[in-house]
C-alpha positions as CSV (number, residue, x, y, z in Angstrom):
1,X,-9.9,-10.9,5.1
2,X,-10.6,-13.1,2.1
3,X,-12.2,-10.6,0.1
4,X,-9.3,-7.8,0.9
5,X,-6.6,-10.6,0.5
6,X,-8.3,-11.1,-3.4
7,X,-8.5,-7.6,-4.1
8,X,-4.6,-6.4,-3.2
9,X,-2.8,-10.0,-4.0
10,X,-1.6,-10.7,-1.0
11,X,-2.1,-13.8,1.6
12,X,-5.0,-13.5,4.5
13,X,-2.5,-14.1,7.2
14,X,-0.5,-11.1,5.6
15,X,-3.2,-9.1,6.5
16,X,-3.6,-10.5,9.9
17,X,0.3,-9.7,10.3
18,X,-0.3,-6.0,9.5
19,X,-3.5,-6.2,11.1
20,X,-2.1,-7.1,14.8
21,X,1.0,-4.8,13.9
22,X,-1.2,-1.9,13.7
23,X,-2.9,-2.5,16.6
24,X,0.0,-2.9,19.0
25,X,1.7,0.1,17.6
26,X,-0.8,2.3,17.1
27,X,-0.4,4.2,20.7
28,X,3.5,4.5,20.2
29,X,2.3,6.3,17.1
30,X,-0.3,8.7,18.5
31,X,1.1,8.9,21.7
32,X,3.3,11.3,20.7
33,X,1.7,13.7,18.5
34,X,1.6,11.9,15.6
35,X,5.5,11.1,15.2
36,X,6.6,14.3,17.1
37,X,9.6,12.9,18.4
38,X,10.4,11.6,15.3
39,X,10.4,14.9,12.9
40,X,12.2,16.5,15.8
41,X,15.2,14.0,15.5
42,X,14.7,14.1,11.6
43,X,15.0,18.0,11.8
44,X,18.0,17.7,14.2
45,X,20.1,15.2,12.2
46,X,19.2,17.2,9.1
47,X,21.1,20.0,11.0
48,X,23.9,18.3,12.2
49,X,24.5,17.2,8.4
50,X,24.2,20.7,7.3
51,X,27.0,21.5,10.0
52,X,29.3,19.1,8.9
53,X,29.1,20.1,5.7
54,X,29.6,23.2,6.3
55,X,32.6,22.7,8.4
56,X,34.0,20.1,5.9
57,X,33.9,22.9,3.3
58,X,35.7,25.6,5.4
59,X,38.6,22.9,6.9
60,X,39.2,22.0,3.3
61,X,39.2,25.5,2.0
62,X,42.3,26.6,5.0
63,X,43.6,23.2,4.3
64,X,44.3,24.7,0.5
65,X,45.4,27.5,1.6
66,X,47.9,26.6,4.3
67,X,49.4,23.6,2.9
68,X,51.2,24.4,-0.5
């Protein structure tokens, strides 16, 4: 731990943070294919943005023309 602390400036018990982080987490991570879940809500929320801004662009475009 010494030796790896040295070599990326960081403090041993740093490492023994990340260290026991890792190992608890590790089966949410791979549990699910690798973060499956995860780029299926990215890919869904990146639609639902699309969505809104393509409704935001077609309320404002009747709004200009419908309201003098």
């Amino acid at each position: 731990m010494a030796e790896l602390a040295g070599r990326f400036g960081v403090h041993p018990a740093q490492i023994h943070t990340w260290k026991r982080a890792l190992q608890d987490g590790a089966v949410v991570v791979f549990a699910d294919g690798g973060g499956k879940k995860e780029k299926q809500a990215d890919a869904l929320v990146d639609r639902l943005y699309r969505k809104i801004g393509q409704l935001k662009v077609e309320r404002d475009f009747l709004q200009e023309r419908l309201v003098p």
